[in-house]
N, C-alpha and C positions, 0 to 999 in steps of 0.2 A: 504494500500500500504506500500510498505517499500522502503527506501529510499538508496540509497548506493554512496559513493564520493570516488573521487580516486582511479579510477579502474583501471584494467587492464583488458584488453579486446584482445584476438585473438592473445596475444605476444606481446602488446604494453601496455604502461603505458599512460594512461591520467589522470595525475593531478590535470586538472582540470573540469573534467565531473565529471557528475551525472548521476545517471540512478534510474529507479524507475520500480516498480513490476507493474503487472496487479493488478485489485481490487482482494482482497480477495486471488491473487497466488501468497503471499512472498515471495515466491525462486524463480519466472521465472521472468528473463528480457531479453523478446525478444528483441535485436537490434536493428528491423527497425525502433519500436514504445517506448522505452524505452528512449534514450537520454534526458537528460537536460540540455543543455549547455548554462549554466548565462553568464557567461564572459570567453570566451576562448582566449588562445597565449595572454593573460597579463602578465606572467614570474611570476604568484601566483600558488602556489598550497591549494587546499585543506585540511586544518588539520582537520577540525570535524565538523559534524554537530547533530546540537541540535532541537529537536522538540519543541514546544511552541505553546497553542493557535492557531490552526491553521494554522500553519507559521513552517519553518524550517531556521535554522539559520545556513547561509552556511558560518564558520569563513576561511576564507585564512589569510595568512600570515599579511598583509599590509590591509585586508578589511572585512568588514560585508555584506553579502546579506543576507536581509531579505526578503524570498520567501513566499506569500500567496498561500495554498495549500487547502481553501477552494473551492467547489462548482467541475467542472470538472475539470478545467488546474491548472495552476502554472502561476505565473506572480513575478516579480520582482519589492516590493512594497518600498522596502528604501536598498540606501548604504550608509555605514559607511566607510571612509576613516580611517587609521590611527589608528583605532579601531580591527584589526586581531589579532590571537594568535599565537605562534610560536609552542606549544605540546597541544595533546588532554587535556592534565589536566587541562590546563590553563581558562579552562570552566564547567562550571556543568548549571542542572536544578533544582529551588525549586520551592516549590509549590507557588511563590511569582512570582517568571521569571527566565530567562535565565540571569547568572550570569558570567564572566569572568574579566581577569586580561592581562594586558599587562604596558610595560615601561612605558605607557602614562595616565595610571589611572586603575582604578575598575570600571567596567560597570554592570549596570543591566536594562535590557528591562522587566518592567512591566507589558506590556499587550496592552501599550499606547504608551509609551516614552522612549528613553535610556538616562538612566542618570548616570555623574561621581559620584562614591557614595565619590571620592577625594573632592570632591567640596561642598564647604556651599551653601545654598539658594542665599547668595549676590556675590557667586561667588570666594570669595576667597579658598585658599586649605586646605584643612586638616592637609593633611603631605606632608612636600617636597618636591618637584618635582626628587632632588636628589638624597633627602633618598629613596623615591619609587623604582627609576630606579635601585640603586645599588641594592634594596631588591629584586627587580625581576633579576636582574644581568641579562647577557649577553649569558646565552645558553637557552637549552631547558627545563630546571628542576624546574621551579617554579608552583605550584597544588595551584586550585582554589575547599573550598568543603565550603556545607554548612549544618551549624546544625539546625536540626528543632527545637527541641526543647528550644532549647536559642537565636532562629532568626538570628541567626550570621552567616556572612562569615568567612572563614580564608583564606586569602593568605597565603603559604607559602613558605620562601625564595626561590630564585633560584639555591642557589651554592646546591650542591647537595649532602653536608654532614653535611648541616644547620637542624636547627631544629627549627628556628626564625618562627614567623608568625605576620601578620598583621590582630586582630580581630574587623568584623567591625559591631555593634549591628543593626540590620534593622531597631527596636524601637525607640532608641533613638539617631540613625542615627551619632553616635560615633566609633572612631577608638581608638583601644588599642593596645599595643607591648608586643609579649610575645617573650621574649628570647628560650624560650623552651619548642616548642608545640607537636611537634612530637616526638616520642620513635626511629619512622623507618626510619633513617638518610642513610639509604643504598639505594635511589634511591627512596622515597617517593612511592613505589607501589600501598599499599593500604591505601593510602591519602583519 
């Protein structure tokens, strides 16, 4: 199946539907049998979603649905408050889990559990809660990617002529700052 959010449908915009293909026919979503509607008229929209393990990770704005898409249906197996992204970049997939970034931490859903990777085992933070927020700043421009080969996140800044990032090792579960990670300072494209 293939999954699609944020549609427009017949001349209208729904933000916050879904729709899904027949088995095995990508391109056709019949209408009457297509809709997914997780949480509609909440004043969220849709920005991305991510496949995982079975699961598809519906990010809006302000929340997380995490949709089990094993066996026949879809059911709606955990939300995350507080935990949405504001642009598609703000999330990627490794072969680890579903990774993203917002004002309020670094997340990554393992397969089990979402966890702030901001956070030590006892709880306290990594980097401050301040310095994070300014780093992701206030619009839509901060890219969440990750390297395989060195197991690392990078945040990278929000302003959108930054080239700062925040690298975070999966190993040894350390954050570093790099003043200047990126080359492509023109709108992070190919982050």
């Amino acid at each position: 199946r293939t999954y699609l959010g944020n549609i427009q449908q017949d001349g209208k915009i729904y933000s916050d539907r879904m729709l899904k293909s027949q088995v095995g026919e990508y391109d056709k979503f019949p209408t009457e049998v297509s809709n997914l509607d997780v949480v509609t008229h909440d004043g969220d929209s849709i920005v991305a979603l991510i496949e995982y393990a079975d699961r598809i990770f519906q990010f809006k704005r302000n929340t997380v649905y995490v949709i089990n898409i094993a066996g026949n249906g879809e059911y709606v197996e955990a939300e995350f408050k507080h935990k949405g992204i504001t642009n598609e970049g703000a999330a990627c997939r490794s072969d680890q889990g579903v990774i993203w970034a917002n004002k309020h931490g670094c997340f990554m859903y393992d397969g089990e559990q979402i966890r702030n990777l901001l956070l030590h085992k006892n709880g306290t933070s990594l980097i401050d809660s301040v310095a994070w927020s300014t780093h992701i700043g206030t619009g839509n421009d901060h890219r969440v990617g990750y390297e395989p080969t060195r197991n690392q996140v990078m945040v990278l800044a929000g302003a959108n002529d930054s080239s700062a990032a925040y690298i975070y090792n999966l190993l040894t579960k350390s954050w570093v700052y790099s003043s200047s990670l990126s080359t492509d300072v023109d709108g992070h494209s190919n982050f």
